[in-house]
C-alpha positions as CSV (number, residue, x, y, z in Angstrom):
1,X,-25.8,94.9,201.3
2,X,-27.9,97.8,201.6
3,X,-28.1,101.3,199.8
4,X,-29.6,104.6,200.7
5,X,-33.0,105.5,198.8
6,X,-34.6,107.9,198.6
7,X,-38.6,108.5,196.6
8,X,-40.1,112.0,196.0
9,X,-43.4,112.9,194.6
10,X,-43.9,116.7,193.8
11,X,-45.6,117.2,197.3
12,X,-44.0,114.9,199.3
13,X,-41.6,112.1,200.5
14,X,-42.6,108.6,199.7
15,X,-39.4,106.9,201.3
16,X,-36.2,107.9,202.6
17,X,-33.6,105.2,204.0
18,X,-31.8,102.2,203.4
19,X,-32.9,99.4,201.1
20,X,-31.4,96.4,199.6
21,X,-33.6,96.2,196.5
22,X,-35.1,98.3,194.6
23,X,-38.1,97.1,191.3
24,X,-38.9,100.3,189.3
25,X,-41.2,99.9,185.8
26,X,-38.1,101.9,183.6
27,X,-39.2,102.5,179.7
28,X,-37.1,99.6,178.6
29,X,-38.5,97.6,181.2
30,X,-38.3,96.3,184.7
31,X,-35.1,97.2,186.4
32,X,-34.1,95.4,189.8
33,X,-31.2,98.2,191.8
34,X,-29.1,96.0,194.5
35,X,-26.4,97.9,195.8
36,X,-23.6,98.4,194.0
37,X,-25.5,98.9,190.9
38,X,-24.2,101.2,188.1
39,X,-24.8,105.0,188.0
40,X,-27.5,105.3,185.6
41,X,-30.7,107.8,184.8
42,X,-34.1,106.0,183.7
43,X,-36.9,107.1,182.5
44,X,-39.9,105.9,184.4
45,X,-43.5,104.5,183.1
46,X,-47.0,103.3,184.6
47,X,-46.1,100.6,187.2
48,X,-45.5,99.6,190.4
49,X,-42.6,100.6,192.7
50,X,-41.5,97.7,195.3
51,X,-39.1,98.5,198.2
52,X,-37.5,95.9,199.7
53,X,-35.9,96.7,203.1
54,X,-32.7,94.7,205.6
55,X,-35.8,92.9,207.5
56,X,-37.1,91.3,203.9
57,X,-40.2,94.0,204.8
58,X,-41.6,95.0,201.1
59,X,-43.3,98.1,200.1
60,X,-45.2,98.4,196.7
61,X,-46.7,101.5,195.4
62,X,-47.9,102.5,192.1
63,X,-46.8,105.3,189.9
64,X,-48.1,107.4,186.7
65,X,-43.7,107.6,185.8
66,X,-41.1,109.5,187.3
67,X,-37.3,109.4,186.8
68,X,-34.5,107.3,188.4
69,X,-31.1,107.6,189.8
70,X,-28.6,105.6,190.5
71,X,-25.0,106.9,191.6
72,X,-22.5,105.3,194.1
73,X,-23.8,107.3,196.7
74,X,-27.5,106.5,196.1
75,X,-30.4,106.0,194.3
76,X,-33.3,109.0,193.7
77,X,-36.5,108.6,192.3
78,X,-38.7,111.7,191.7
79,X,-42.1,109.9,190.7
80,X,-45.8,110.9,189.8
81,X,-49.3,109.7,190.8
């Protein structure tokens, strides 16, 4: 199953589509968001970010923190570099 993401920097737009996993470094530790996760708000740290898409295609980025959203509708991340 897939969700909609979506990954913001200040300046920018990282990614914006579907997704059927999402990796984020959270402050209590990794966190893995599959659809159908539940709504939650998380603090981001220093880490890597890795998208994985339908086609199994990954994307990995790193990030200075940010802050994460998950809600039925969708998952936001507004992160720094």
């Amino acid at each position: 199953m897939e969700f909609s993401l979506l990954v913001l920097a200040i300046d920018r737009e990282i990614f914006a589509g579907q997704a059927i996993a999402l990796c984020v470094p959270a402050e209590t530790g990794v966190l893995e968001v599959l659809a159908g996760h539940t709504p939650l708000v998380a603090k981001l740290k220093e880490g890597d970010i890795v998208i994985t898409t339908k086609t199994g295609e990954k994307t990995k980025f790193p990030i200075a923190g940010g802050v994460l959203e998950v809600k039925p509708e969708g998952v936001a991340a507004l992160v720094k570099f």
